[in-house]
C-alpha positions as CSV (number, residue, x, y, z in Angstrom):
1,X,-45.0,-13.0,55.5
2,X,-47.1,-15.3,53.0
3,X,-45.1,-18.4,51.8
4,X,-44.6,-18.9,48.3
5,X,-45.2,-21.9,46.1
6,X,-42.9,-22.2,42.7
7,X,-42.9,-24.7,40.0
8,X,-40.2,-24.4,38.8
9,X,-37.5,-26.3,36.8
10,X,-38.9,-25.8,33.2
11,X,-36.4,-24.6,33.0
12,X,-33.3,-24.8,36.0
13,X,-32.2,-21.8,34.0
14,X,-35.1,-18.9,34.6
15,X,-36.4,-20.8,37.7
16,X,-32.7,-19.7,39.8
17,X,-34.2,-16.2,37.7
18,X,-37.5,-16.2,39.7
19,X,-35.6,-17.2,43.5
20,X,-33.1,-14.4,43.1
21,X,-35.9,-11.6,42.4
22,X,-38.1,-12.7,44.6
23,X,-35.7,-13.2,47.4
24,X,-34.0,-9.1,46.2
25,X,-37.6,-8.0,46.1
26,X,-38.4,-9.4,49.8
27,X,-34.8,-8.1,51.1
28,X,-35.6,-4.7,49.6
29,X,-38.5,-3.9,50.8
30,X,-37.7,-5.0,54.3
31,X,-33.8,-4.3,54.7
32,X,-31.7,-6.5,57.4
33,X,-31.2,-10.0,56.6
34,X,-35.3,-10.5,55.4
35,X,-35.8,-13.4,52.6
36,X,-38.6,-15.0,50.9
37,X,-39.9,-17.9,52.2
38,X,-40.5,-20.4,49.4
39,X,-41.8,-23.9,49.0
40,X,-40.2,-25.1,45.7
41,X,-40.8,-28.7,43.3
42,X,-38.1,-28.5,40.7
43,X,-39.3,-30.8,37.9
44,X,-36.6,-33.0,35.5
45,X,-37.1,-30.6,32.2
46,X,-36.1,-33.4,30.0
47,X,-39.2,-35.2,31.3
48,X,-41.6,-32.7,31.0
49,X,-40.1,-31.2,27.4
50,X,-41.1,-34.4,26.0
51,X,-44.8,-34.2,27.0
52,X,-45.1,-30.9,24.6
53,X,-47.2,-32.4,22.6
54,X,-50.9,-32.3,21.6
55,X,-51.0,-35.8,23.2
56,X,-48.4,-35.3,26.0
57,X,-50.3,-32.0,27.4
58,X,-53.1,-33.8,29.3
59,X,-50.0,-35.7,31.1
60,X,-48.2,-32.9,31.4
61,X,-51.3,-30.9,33.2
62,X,-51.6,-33.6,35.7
63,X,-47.9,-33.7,36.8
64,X,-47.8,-29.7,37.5
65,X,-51.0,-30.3,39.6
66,X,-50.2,-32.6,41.8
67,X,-46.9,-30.7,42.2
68,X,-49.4,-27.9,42.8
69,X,-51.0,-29.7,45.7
70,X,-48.3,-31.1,47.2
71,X,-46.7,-27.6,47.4
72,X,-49.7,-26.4,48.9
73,X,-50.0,-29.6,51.5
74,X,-46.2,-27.9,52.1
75,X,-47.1,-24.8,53.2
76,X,-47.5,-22.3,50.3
77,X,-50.0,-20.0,50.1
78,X,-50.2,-19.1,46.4
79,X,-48.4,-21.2,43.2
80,X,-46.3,-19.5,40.4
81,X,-45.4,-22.0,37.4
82,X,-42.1,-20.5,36.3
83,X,-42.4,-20.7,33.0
84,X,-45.3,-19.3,30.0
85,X,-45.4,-22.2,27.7
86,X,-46.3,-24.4,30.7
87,X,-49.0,-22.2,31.2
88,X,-50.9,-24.3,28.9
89,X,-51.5,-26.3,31.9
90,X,-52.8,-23.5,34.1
91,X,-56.7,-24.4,34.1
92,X,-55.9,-28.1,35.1
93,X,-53.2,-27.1,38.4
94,X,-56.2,-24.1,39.2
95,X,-58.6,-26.6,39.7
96,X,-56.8,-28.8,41.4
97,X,-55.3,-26.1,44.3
98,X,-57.4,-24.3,47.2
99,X,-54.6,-21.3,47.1
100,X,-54.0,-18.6,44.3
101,X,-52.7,-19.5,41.1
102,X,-50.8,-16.1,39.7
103,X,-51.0,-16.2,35.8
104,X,-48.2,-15.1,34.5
105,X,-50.1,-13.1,31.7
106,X,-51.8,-11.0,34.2
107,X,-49.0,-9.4,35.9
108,X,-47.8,-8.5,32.1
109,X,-51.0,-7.0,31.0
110,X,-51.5,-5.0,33.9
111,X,-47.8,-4.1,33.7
112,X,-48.8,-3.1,29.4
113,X,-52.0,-1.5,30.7
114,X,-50.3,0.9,33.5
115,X,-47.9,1.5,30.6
116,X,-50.4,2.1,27.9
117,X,-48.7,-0.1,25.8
118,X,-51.0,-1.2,22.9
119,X,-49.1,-3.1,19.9
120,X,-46.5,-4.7,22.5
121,X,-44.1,-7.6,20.1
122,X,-43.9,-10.9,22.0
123,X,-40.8,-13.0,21.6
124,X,-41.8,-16.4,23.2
125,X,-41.6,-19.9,22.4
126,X,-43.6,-21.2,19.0
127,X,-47.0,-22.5,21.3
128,X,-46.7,-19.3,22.9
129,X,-46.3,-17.3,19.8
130,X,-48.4,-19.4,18.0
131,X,-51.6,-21.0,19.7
132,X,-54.4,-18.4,21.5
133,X,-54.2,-19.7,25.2
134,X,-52.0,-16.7,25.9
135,X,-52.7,-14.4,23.4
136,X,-56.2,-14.7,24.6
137,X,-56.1,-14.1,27.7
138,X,-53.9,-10.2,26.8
139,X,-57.3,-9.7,24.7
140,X,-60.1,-10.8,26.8
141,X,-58.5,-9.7,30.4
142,X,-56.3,-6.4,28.9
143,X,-57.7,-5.5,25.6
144,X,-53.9,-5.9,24.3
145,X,-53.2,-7.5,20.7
146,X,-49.6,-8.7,20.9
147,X,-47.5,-8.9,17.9
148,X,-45.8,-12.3,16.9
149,X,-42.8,-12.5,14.2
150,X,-43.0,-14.1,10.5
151,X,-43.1,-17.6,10.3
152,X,-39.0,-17.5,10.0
153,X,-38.8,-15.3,12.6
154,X,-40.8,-17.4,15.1
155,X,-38.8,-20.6,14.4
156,X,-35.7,-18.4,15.0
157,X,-36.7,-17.6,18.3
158,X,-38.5,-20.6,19.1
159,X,-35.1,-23.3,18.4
160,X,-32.7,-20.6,20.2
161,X,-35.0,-20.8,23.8
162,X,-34.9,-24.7,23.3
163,X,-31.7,-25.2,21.8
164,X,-29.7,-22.2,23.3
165,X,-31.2,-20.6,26.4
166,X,-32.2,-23.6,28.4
167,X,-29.1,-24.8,28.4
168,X,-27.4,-22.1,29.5
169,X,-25.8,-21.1,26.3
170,X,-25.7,-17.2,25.1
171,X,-24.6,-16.7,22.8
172,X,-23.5,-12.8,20.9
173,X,-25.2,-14.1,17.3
174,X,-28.1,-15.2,18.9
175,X,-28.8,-11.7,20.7
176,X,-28.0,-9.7,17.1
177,X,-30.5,-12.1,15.8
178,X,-33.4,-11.5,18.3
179,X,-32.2,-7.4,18.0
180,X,-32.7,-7.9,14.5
181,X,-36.4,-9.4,15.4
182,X,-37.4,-6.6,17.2
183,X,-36.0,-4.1,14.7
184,X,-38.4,-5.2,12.1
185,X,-41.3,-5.2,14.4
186,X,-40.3,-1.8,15.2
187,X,-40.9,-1.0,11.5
188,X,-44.2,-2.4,12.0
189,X,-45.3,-0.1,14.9
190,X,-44.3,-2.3,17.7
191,X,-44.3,0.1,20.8
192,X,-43.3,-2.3,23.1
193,X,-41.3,-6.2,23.5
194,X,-42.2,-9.0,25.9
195,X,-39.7,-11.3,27.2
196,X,-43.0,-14.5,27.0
197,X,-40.3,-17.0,27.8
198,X,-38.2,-16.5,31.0
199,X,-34.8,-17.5,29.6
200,X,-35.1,-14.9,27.6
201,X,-33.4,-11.9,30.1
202,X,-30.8,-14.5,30.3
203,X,-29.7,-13.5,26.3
204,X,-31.3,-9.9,26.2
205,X,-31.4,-7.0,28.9
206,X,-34.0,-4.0,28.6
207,X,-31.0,-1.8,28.2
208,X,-30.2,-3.8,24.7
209,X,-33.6,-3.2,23.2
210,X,-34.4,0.1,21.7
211,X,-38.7,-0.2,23.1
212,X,-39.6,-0.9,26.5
213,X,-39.4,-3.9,27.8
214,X,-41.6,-6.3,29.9
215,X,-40.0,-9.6,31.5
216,X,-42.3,-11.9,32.1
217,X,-40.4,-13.4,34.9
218,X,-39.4,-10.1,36.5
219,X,-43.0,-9.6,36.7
220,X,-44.3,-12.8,37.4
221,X,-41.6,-12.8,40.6
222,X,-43.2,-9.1,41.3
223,X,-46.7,-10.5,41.8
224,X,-45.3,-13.0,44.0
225,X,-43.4,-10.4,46.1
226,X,-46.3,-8.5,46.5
227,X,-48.5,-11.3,47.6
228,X,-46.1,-12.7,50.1
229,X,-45.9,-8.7,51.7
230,X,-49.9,-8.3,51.5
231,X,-49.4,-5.7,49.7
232,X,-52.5,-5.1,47.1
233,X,-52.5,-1.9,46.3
234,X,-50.2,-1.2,43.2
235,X,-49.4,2.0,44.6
236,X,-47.8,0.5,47.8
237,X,-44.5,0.0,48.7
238,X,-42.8,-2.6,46.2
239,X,-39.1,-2.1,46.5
240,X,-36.7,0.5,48.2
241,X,-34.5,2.1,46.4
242,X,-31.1,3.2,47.9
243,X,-29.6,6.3,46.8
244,X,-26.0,7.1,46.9
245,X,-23.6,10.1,46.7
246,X,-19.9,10.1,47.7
247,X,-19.0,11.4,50.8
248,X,-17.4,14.9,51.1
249,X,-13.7,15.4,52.5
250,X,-15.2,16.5,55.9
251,X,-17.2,13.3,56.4
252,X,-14.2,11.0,54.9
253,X,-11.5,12.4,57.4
254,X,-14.2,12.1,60.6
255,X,-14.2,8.6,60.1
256,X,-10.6,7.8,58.5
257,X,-9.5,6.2,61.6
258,X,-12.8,3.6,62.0
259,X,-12.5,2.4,58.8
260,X,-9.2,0.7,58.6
261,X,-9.5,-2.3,56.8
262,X,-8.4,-5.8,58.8
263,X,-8.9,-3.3,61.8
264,X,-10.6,-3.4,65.4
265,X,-14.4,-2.4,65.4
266,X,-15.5,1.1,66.7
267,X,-14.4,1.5,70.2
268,X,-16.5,4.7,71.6
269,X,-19.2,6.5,71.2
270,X,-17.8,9.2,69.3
271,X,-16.5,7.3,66.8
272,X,-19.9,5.4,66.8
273,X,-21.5,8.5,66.1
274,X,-19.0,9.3,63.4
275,X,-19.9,6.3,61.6
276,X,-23.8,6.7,62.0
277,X,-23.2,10.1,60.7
278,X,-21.7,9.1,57.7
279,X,-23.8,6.2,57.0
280,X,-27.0,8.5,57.4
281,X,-24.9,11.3,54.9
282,X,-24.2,9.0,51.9
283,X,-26.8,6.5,52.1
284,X,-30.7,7.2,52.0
285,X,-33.6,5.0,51.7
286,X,-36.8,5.7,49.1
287,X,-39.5,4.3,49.5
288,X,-41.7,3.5,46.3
C-alpha cells in the first residue's frame, strides 16, 4: 500500500472529510481491520485565510510547498491539498515535490466526463467561482464549461463557506438558500452541481439536490484511494459493496443459541458452522 500525503486543515472541517473516505475507501476494498496510511500537516486556517489575497498568494504558495516537501521527506508518495481554493497554489507545491500532486479538478472532470455531464453548476467559494485557474483547467483538460451563480448568488455562497461552513455551523436557511441556487441554475440548463468547496457535503447531501452531484472531496479522496491500492485502471476494483437480506426463520432458529448477547463464544464445530452458514446466507460481498 502507497502512503498518502494530505494538506490539510484549510479547513479542520472537510480535511476529518477526506481521512474518513479515504480510510472507508481503503477498509472497503480490503475488508479486516485494513486502513490508509497517511502522512498529514494540518495548517492553522486562521493563518493561511489571511494570506487570500492577491499579495498574500505568493506567501501562501510557499508555505503549502514546503509542507509539501516535508510530507514527502515523511514518507508520502503522492500530495492531496484538501481544499479547491488553495488550489491556487498548486503550480508552486508541483514544482517543489518529486511525488504526484493529484489536482483536485481532474478527478472531477473525469468524474463529469464518464458522466457526460456538460453544463455542470459549481457552487464554490468566490476565487473559485470567479477567477479562471479552475475553470480553466475543466476547459483545457475536459472540454467542460462550468456554470457560476449571479453576482448575489456567488456572494451568497461565498460568505456561507467562510462564515458558516468552516466553522462548523449548518445551518437549515443556509441549505434552502443554496437549494434555491441550484434551482435557478436548473432553469438555466444546469445538468449537473459541483460541491468546488469541500465543506460543502457538510451543509448539502446528493440526496438533497434534484441533479447529480459531484463532491469534490469525495472525489479528490477517491483518486487518493486508488493511488494508494495501484489501482489505475478506472474499471478496477474501487470499493466493495456489501449486500444484505434478512435471514429466513430456518437460518435464525439454527443459530438462536450462539447468539446470546453477553453470552460464551461458539463452543463446537457445529455451532461454528451454523454461524459461517449464516454469515455466508445474509451477507455477500460485490466487487466493483
Amino acid at each position: 500500500m502507497r502512503t498518502i500525503g494530505l494538506l490539510g486543515g484549510l479547513s479542520w472541517e472537510s480535511t476529518a472529510t477526506y481521512y474518513a473516505a479515504i480510510n472507508r475507501g481503503l477498509r472497503d476494498a480490503l475488508g479486516g481491520l485494513n486502513s490508509a496510511k497517511i502522512v498529514l500537516h494540518s495548517f492553522n486556517f486562521s493563518e493561511i485565510a489571511a494570506l487570500q489575497t492577491e499579495a498574500g498568494w505568493p506567501e501562501a504558495s510557499r508555505r503549502l510547498a514546503e509542507a509539501a516537501k516535508n510530507l514527502e521527506a515523511a514518507g508520502a508518495e503522492c500530495i492531496l491539498i484538501c481544499s479547491n481554493l488553495m488550489h491556487k497554489t498548486a503550480p508552486i507545491v508541483e514544482q517543489a515535490i518529486g511525488v504526484p500532486l493529484f489536482h483536485i479538478a481532474d478527478g472531477l472532470g473525469t468524474a463529469l466526463k464518464a458522466e457526460g455531464r456538460t453544463k455542470p453548476l459549481l457552487l464554490a467559494t468566490g476565487p473559485v467561482m470567479e477567477e479562471t485557474f479552475y475553470s480553466d483547467r475543466l476547459r483545457e483538460k475536459f472540454g467542460i464549461e462550468a456554470m457560476v451563480p449571479d453576482n448575489d448568488d456567488r456572494a451568497i455562497v461565498h460568505r456561507v463557506i467562510f462564515d458558516e461552513l468552516v466553522r462548523g455551523i449548518i445551518s437549515d436557511d443556509s441549505k434552502r438558500t443554496y437549494l434555491g441556487v441550484i434551482d435557478k441554475a436548473m432553469k438555466h440548463g444546469a445538468d449537473s452541481v459541483i460541491f468546488g468547496c469541500t465543506e460543502i457535503g457538510l451543509l448539502l447531501q446528493p440526496d438533497d439536490v434534484p441533479l447529480p452531484v459531484f463532491d469534490t472531496a469525495v472525489l479528490h479522496a477517491e483518486t487518493a484511494v486508488k493511488f494508494a491500492l495501484d489501482i489505475e485502471n478506472d474499471a478496477m476494483v474501487l470499493r466493495r459493496v456489501k449486500t444484505l437480506r434478512l435471514p429466513t426463520e430456518d437460518e435464525v432458529n439454527a443459530v438462536a443459541g450462539c447468539l446470546k448477547v453477553g453470552g460464551p463464544m461458539p463452543t463446537s464445530a457445529q455451532e461454528e458452522a451454523a454461524l459461517s452458514a449464516f454469515f455466508r446466507a445474509t451477507h455477500s460481498d460485490t466487487l466493483i
